[in-house]
LUMTI-48791 format. One record per residue (C-alpha): residue number from 1; y, x, z. Coordinates in Angstrom, 1 decimal, m for minus. Layout:
<pts>
[pt NUM,[Y,X,Z]]
...
</pts>
This chain:
<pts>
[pt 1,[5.5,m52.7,19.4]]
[pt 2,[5.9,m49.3,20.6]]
[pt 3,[9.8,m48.3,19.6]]
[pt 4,[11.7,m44.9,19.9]]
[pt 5,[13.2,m45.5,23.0]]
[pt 6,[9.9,m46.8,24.7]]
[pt 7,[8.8,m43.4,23.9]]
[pt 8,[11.5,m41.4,25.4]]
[pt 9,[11.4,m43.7,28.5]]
[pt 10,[7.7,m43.8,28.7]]
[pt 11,[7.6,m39.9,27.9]]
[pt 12,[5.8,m37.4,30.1]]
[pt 13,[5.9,m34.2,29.2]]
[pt 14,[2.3,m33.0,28.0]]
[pt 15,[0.6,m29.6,27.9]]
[pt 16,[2.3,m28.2,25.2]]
[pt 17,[5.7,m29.1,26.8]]
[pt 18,[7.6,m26.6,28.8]]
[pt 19,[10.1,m29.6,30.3]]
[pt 20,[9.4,m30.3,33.9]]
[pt 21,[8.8,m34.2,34.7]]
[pt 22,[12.7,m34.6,35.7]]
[pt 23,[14.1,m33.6,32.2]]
[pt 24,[16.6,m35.6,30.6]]
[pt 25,[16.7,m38.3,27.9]]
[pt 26,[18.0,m35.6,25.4]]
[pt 27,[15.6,m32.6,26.5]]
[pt 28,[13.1,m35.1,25.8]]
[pt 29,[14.1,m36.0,22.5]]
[pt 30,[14.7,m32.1,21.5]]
[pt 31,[11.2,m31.7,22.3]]
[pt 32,[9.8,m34.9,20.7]]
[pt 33,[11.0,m33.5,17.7]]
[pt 34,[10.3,m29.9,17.9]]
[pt 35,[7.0,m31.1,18.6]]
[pt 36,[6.9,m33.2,15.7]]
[pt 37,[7.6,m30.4,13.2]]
[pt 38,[5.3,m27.9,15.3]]
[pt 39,[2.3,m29.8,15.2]]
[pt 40,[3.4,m33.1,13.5]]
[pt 41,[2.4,m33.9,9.7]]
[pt 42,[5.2,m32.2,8.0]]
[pt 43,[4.5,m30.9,4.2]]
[pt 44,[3.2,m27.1,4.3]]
[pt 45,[2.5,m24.2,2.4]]
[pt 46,[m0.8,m24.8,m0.1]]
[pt 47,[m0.9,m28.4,1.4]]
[pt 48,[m1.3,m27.6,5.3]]
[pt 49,[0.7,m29.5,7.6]]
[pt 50,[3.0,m28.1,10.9]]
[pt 51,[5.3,m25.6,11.2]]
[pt 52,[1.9,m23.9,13.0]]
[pt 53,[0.2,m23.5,10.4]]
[pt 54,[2.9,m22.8,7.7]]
[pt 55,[4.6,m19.6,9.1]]
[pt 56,[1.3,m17.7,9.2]]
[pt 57,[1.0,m17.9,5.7]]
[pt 58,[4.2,m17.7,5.0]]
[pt 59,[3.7,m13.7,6.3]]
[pt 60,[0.7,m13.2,4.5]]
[pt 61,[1.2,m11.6,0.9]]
[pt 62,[m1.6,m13.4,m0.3]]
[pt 63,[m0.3,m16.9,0.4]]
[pt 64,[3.1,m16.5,0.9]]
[pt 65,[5.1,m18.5,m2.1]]
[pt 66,[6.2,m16.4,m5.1]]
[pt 67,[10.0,m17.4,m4.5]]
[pt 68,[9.5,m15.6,m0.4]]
[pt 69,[8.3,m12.5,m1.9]]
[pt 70,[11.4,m10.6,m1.9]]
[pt 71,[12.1,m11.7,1.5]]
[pt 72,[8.8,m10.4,2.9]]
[pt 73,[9.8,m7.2,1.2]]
[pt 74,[12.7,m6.9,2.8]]
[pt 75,[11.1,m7.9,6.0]]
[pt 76,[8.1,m5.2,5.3]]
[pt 77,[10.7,m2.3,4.4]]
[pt 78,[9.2,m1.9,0.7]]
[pt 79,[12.7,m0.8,m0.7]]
[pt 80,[11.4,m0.7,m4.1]]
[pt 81,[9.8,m3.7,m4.7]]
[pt 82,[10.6,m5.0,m7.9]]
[pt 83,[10.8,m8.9,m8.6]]
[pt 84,[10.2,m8.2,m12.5]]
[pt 85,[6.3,m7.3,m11.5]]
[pt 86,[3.7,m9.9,m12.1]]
[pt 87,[3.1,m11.6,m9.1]]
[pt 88,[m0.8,m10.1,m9.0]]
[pt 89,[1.1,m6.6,m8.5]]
[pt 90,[4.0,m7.9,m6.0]]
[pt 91,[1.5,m9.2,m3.8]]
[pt 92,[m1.0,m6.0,m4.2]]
[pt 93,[2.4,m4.1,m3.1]]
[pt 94,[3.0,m6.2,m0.1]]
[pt 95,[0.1,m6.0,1.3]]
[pt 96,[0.0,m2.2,1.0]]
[pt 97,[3.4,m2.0,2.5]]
[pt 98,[2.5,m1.5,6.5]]
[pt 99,[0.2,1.6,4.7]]
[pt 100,[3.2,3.1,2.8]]
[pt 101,[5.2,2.9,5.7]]
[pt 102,[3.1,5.0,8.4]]
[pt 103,[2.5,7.6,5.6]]
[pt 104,[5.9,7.4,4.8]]
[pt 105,[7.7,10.8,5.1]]
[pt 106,[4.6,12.5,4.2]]
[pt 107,[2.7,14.1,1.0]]
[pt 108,[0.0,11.5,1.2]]
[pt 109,[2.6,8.8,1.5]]
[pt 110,[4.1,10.3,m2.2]]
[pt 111,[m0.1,10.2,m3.5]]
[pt 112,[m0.6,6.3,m2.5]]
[pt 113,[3.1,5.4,m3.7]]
[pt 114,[1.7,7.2,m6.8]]
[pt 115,[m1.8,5.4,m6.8]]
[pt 116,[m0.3,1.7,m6.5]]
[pt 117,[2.1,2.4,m9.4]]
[pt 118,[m0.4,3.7,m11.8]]
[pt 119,[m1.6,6.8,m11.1]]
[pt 120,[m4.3,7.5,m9.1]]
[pt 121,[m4.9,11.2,m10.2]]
[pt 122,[m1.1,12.1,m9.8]]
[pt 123,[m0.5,15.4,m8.6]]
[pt 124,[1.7,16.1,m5.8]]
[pt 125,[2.7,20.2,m5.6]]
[pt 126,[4.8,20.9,m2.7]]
[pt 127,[7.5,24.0,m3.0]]
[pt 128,[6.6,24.7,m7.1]]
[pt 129,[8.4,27.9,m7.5]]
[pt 130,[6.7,29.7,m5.1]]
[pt 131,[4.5,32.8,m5.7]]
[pt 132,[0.9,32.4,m4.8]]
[pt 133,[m1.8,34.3,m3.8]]
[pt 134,[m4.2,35.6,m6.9]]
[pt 135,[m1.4,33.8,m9.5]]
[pt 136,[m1.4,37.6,m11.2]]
[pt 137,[2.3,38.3,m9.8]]
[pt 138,[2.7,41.7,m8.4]]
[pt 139,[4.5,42.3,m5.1]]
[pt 140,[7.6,45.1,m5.0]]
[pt 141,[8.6,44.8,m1.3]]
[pt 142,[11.6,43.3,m2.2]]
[pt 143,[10.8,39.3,m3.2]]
[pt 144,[9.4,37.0,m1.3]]
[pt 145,[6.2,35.2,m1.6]]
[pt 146,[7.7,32.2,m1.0]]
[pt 147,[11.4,32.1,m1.3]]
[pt 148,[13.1,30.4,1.7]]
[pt 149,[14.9,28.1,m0.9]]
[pt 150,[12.3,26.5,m2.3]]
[pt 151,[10.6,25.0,1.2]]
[pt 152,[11.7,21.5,0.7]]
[pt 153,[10.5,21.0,m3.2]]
[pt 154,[8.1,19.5,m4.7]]
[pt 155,[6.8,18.0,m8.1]]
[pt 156,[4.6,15.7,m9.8]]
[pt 157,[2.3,16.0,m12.6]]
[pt 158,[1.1,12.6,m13.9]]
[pt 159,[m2.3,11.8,m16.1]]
[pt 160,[m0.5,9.8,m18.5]]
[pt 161,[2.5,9.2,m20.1]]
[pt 162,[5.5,6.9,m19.6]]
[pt 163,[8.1,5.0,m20.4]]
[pt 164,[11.9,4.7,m19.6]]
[pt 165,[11.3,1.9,m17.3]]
[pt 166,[8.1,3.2,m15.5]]
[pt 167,[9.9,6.9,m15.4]]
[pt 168,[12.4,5.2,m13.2]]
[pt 169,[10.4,3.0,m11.4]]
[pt 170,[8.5,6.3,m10.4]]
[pt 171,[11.9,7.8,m9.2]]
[pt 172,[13.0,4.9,m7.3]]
[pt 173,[9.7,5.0,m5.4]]
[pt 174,[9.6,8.2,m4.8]]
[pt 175,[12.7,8.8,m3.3]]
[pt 176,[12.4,6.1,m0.9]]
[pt 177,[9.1,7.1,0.3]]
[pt 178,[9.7,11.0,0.6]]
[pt 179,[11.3,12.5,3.1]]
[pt 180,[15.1,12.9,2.9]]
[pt 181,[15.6,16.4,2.8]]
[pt 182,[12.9,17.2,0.3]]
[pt 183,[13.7,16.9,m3.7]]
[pt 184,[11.6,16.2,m6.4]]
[pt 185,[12.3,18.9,m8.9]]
[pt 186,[10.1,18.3,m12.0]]
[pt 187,[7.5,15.4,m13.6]]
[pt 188,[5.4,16.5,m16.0]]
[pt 189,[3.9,14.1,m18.2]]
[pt 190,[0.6,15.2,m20.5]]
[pt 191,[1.4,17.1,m23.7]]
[pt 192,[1.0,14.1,m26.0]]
[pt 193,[3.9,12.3,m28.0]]
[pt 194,[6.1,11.1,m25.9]]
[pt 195,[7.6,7.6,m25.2]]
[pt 196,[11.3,7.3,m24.9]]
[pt 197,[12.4,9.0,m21.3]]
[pt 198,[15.5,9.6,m19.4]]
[pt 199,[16.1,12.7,m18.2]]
[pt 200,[15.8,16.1,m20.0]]
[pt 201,[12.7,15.5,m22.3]]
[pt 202,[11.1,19.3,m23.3]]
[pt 203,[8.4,18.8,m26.9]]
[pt 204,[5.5,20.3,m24.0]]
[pt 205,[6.2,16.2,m22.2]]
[pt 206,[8.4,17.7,m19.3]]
[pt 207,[10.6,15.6,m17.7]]
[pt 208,[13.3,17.7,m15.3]]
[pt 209,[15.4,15.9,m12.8]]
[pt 210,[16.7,16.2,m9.4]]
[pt 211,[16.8,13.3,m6.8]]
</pts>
């Protein structure tokens, strides 16, 4: 009968060790058990077995557990992630996140933020107040086409209308995504009635806000 201490004294270290063939009763039982919980039969995630095994999944969005979701969020920088989501959408966020991130900072960053939430055909209208060319306005010399001011705003115009909660959400996800010295200076919603918003409501379905 093989016991526990037959194995330590009959150990060698194998090809997955990293001991050399000198170590020491307790080096060899340190890595008898890290072994054991590296490639052992330990319970895993969705029934696999090994630690191995286990922390892969654990940092996939697909198969992580529900409960770890906020964690990877945190790990994956997605400041806005919202554990009141059904799980189908956290995980559709997660693994969107590396995306969001390398376009974060940028217009197109603020368009997919936009799609995942909702709104695909969300416009994004960089520096709003500016004159354009063939807009009608008539130039006197003295003001600007576009005024200096007005370089680092922008605004939205969404397809459909929202609530209070999804009017913040927006907000939230938008000023995390955007760069930090540009402002978000108007959200226009469609010029339907109106669910309950925060913010300055106009009867046109204009919300007004500064972040």
């Amino acid at each position: 009968m093989t016991t526990s201490a037959t194995r330590l004294i009959n150990y060698a270290p194998g090809a997955g060790s990293v001991l050399p063939s000198n170590a020491t009763p307790l080096e060899t039982a340190v890595d008898l058990t890290a072994g054991a919980r590296l490639w052992g039969t330990l319970p895993g995630v969705n029934g696999t077995t090994g630690l191995h095994r286990q922390v892969p999944q654990l940092w996939d969005a697909a198969t992580a557990p529900l409960a770890t979701l906020p964690l990877l969020a945190w790990a994956f920088r997605l400041d806005f992630f919202d554990t009141a989501w059904p799980e189908r959408f956290q995980r559709e966020m997660l693994a969107n996140a590396r995306r969001i991130n390398q376009l974060r900072g940028t217009v197109a960053g603020i368009r997919l933020t936009l799609q995942l939430l909702g709104h695909p055909n969300a416009q994004v209208i960089e520096h709003p107040g500016a004159r354009r060319r063939g807009d009608g306005s008539e130039r006197d010399g003295v003001q600007r086409r576009k005024n200096s001011a007005d370089w680092a705003t922008f605004s939205i115009v969404l397809e459909n209308p929202i609530t209070d909660r999804q009017y913040q959400v927006l907000l939230q996800a938008v000023d995390r995504v955007k760069r930090a010295c540009c402002h978000l200076v108007d959200m226009n919603q469609p010029t339907t009635p109106l669910l309950r918003g925060l913010g300055h409501l106009r009867g046109t379905g204009k919300v007004r806000g500064t972040i």
